[in-house]
C-alpha positions in Angstrom: -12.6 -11.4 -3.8 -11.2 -10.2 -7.3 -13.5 -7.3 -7.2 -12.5 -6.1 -3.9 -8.6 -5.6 -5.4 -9.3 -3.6 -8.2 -12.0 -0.8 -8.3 -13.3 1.6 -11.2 -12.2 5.1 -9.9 -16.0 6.0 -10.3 -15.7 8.2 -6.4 -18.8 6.4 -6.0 -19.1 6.2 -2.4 -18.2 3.1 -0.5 -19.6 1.5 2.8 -16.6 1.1 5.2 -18.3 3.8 7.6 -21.7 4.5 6.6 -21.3 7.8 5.3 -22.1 8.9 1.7 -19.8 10.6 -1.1 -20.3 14.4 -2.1 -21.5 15.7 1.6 -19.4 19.2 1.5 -18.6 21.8 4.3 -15.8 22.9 6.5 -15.5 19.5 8.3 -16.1 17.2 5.8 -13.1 15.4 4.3 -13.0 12.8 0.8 -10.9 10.5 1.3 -9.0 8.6 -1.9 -8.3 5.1 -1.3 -7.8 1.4 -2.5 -10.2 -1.4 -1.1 -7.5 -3.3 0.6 -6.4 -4.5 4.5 -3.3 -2.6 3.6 -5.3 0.6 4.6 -6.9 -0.7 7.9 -6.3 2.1 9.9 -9.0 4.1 7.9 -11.7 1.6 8.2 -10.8 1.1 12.4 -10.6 5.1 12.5 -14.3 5.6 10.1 -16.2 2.6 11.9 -14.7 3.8 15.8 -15.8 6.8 15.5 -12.4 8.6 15.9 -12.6 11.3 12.8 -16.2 11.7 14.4 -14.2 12.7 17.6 -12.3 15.1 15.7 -15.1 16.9 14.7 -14.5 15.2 10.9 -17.2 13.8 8.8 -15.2 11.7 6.3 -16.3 10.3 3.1 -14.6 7.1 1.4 -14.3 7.1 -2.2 -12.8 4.0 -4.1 -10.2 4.6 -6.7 -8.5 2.1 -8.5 -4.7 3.2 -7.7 -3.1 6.4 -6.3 -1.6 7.5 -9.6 -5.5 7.8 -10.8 -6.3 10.0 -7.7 -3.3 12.0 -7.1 -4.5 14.6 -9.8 -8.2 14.9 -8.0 -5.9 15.4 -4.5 -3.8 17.8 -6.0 -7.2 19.9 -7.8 -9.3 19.8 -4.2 -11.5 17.0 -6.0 -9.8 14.8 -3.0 -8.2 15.7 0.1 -6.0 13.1 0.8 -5.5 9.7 -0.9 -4.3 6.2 0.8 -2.3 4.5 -1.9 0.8 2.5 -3.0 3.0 4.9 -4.2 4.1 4.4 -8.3 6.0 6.3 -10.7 3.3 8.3 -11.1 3.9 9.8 -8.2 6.7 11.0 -9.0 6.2 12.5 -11.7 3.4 14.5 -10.5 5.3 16.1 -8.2 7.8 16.6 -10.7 5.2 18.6 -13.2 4.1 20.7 -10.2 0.9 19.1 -8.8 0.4 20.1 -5.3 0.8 17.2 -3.3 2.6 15.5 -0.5 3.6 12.4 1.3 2.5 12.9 4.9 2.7 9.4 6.4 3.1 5.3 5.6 0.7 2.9 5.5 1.3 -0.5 6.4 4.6 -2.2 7.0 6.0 -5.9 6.6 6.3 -7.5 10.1 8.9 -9.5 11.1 7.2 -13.1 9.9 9.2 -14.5 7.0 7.3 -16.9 6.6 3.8 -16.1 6.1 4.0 -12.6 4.6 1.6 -10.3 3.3 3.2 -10.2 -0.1 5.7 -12.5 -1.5 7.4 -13.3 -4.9 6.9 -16.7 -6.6 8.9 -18.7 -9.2 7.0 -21.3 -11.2 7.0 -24.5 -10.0 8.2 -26.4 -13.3 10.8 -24.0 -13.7 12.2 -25.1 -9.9 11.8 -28.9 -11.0 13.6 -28.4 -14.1 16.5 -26.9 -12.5 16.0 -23.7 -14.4 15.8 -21.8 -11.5 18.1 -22.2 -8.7 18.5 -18.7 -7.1 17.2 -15.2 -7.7 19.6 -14.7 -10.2 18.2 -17.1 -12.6 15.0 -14.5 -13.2 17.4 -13.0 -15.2 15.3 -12.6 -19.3 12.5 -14.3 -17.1 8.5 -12.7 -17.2 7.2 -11.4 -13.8 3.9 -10.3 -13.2 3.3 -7.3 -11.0 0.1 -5.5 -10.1 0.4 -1.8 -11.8 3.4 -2.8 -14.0 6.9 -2.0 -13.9 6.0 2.1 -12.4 4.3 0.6 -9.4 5.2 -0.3 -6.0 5.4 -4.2 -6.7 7.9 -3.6 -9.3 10.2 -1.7 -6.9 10.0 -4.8 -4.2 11.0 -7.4 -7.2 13.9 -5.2 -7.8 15.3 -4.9 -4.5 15.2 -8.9 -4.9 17.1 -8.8 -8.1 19.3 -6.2 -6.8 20.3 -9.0 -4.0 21.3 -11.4 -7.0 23.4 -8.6 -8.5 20.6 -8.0 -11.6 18.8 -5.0 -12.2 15.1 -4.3 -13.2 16.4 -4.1 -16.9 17.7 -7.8 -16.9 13.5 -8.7 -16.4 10.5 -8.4 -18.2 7.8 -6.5 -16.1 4.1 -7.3 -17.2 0.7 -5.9 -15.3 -0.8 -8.5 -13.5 -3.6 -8.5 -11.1 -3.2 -10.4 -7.9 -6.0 -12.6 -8.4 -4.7 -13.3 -11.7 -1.1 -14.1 -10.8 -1.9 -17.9 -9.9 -3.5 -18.6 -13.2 -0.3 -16.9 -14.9 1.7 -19.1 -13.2 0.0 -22.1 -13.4 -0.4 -21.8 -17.6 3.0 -20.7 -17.9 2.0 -17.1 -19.3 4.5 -15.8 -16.3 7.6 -17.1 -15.1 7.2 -15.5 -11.6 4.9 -12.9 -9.9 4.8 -10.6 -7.0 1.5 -11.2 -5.1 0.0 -10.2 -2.1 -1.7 -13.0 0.5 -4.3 -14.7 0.1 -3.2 -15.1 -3.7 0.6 -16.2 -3.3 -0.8 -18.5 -0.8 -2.7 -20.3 -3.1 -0.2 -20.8 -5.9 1.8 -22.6 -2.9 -1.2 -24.7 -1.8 -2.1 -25.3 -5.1 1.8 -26.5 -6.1 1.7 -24.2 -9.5 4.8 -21.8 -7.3 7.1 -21.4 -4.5 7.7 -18.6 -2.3 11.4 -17.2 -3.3 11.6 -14.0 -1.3 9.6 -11.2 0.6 10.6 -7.6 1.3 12.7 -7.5 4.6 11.0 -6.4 7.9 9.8 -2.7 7.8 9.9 -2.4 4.1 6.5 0.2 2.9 5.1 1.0 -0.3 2.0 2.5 0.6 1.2 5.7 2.4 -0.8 8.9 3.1 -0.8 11.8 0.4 -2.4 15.1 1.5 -3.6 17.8 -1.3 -2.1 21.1 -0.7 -5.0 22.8 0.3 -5.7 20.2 2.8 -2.4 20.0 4.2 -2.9 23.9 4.9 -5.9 23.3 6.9 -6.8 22.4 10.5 -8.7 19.1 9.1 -5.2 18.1 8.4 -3.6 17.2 11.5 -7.6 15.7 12.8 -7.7 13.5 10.5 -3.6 12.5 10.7 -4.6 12.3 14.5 -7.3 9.9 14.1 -5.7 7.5 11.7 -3.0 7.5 13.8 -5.3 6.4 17.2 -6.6 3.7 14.8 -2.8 2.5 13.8 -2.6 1.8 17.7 -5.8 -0.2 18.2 -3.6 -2.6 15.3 -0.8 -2.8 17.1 1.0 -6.1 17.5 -1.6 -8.9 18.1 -4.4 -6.3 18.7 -4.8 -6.0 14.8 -6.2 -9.3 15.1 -8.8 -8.4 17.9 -12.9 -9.4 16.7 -13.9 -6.2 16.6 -10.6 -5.4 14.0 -11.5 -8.3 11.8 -15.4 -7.3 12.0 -14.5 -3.6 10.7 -12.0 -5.0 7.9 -13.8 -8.0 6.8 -16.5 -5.9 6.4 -14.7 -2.4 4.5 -12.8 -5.2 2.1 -15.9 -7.0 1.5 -14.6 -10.3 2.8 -15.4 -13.0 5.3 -14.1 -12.7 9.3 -12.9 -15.7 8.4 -10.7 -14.6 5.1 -9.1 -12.0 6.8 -8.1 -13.6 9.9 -6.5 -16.5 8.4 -4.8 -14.1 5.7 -1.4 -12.4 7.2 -1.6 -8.4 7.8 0.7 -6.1 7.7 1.7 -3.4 10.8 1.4 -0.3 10.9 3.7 2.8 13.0 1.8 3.6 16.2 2.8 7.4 15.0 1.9 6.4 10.7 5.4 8.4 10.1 6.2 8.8 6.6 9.2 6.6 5.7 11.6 9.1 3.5 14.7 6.9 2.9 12.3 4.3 1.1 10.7 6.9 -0.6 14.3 8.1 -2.0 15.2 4.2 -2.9 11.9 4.1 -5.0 12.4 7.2 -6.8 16.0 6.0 -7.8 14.5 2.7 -8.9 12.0 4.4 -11.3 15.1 6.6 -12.8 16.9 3.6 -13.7 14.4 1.6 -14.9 13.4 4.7 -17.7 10.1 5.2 -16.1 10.8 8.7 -14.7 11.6 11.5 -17.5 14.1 13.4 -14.9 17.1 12.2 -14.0 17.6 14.4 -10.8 16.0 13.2 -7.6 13.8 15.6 -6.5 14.4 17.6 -2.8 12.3 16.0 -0.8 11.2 18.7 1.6 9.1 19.5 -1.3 6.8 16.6 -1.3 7.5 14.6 2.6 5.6 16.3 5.2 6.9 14.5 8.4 4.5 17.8 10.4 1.5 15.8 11.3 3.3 12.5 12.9 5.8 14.6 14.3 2.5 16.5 15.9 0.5 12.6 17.0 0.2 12.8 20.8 2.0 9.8 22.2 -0.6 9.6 24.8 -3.6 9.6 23.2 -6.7 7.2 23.4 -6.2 3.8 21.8 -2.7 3.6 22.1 -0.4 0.9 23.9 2.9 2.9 23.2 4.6 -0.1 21.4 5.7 0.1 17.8 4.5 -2.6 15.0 8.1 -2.3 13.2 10.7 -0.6 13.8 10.4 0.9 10.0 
């Protein structure tokens, strides 16, 4: 399952629907994204036919993080992009690159204790008595996926930040969820932020212990529209259809055979794999999530990894337009919310 977390951003097409890169035309829209359950409402909307309702013909295109595609969004290469947001971000937007946040992706649900993500202490450091709390990561090694200017290095600081540290009292190193296990267990990390099924099995395995997980509603991830494309009709079909998809995942629904079918099969993984590996939820309406947004972009200027110092006005890059245009009373929808965000 390694492959299916990080992919070459070769815009070679990819299966989740059945159509093919490079088609072209009025109604055809590319479509950025990571191979992960994170973005389910993309795979339920492609395999449902719901952007063929729209009159869209959408083609996937793996990419290895947003911050590799945001430049191909912001040239027309891309129309839109479903990533974690970074640093990189940022600072795209800072250096003028047409772009914009438009909506979240998924959210962490209210269970504590099987989340989708979590951050894990080594176990011989707990046994030893060298860690106690949160604020004994303090000088310690943590392993995040993209490094300190991604989104798992934001949720480890609003841990530290609970424990009175900051993310210059740790030491930030890229590590790949697969990988973070391994670190831990060999002792080349002290703790990791990992997503399930990987923190999972440095519990089961006894090499770590779960320590905290972002609080209920928390988002990283989200929807980023090129300018062009945000201009366009296409714009506010596709939003539409992603968002009919978020409410087929609604509450217990997300779990439904047909839901674990399409994402099983768009992550490359088993039926069996996703269901017993928890997911996050989703808005009914996919509103972006500004606040968070603003938090994230302060935690990058602290941490050095933003050359501004300003934060920048966010009417320039959140688009709240297309959920504030979602039809409550769609097709696919229940009318309940996965989190209340």
């Amino acid at each position: 399952m390694a492959a299916t977390m990080l992919l070459g951003v070769g815009l070679s097409a990819c299966g989740a629907g059945g159509d093919t890169a490079g088609g072209g035309g009025d109604d055809t829209v590319d479509v950025g994204y990571v191979q992960l359950s994170i973005f389910s409402p993309l795979f339920v909307a492609q395999e449902k036919g719901y952007f063929a309702d729209e009159g869209l013909k959408v083609n996937l295109e793996n990419v290895k993080s947003g911050q590799d595609a945001i430049p191909l969004a912001a040239s027309g290469k891309l129309d839109t992009v479903l990533a974690g947001f970074s640093a990189g971000m940022f600072s795209s937007i800072n250096t003028g690159l047409d772009v914009e946040v438009v909506g979240s992706m998924g959210v962490q649900p209210e269970d504590r204790e099987r989340p989708p993500s979590a951050l894990l202490v080594r176990q011989e450091l707990i046994d030893s008595g060298e860690y106690s709390s949160l604020a004994d990561l303090k000088g310690r090694t943590i392993g995040v996926l993209g490094g300190e200017g991604a989104t798992s290095a934001h949720y480890v600081g609003m841990a530290l930040e609970e424990a009175g540290l900051s993310l210059d009292d740790v030491n930030f190193t890229q590590v790949s969820n697969p990988d973070i296990p391994t670190g831990l267990q060999t002792g080349g990390i002290d703790a990791g932020f990992a997503a399930a099924p990987f923190w999972e099995m440095a519990v089961e395995d006894g090499v770590a212990e779960k320590v905290w997980t972002t609080p209920e509603g928390t988002s990283g991830t989200g929807m980023i529209y090129g300018g062009e494309f945000s201009d366009s009709e296409n714009g506010q079909k596709f939003f539409d259809a992603m968002a009919r998809a978020a409410r087929d995942l609604q509450g217990e629904q997300r779990y439904s055979e047909e839901n674990l079918r399409i994402i099983a099969e768009a992550t490359d993984q088993s039926v069996e794999d996703v269901k017993s590996t928890p997911l996050y939820t989703w808005l009914p309406d996919l509103a972006p999530l500004p606040d968070q947004l603003a938090t994230m972009e302060r935690t990058w200027m602290k941490l050095g990894a933003l050359e501004y110092d300003q934060p920048l006005p966010q009417e320039e890059y959140v688009n709240t337009t297309f959920s504030d245009n979602v039809d409550a009373g769609q097709d696919g929808s229940d009318g309940s919310a996965g989190s209340d965000g």
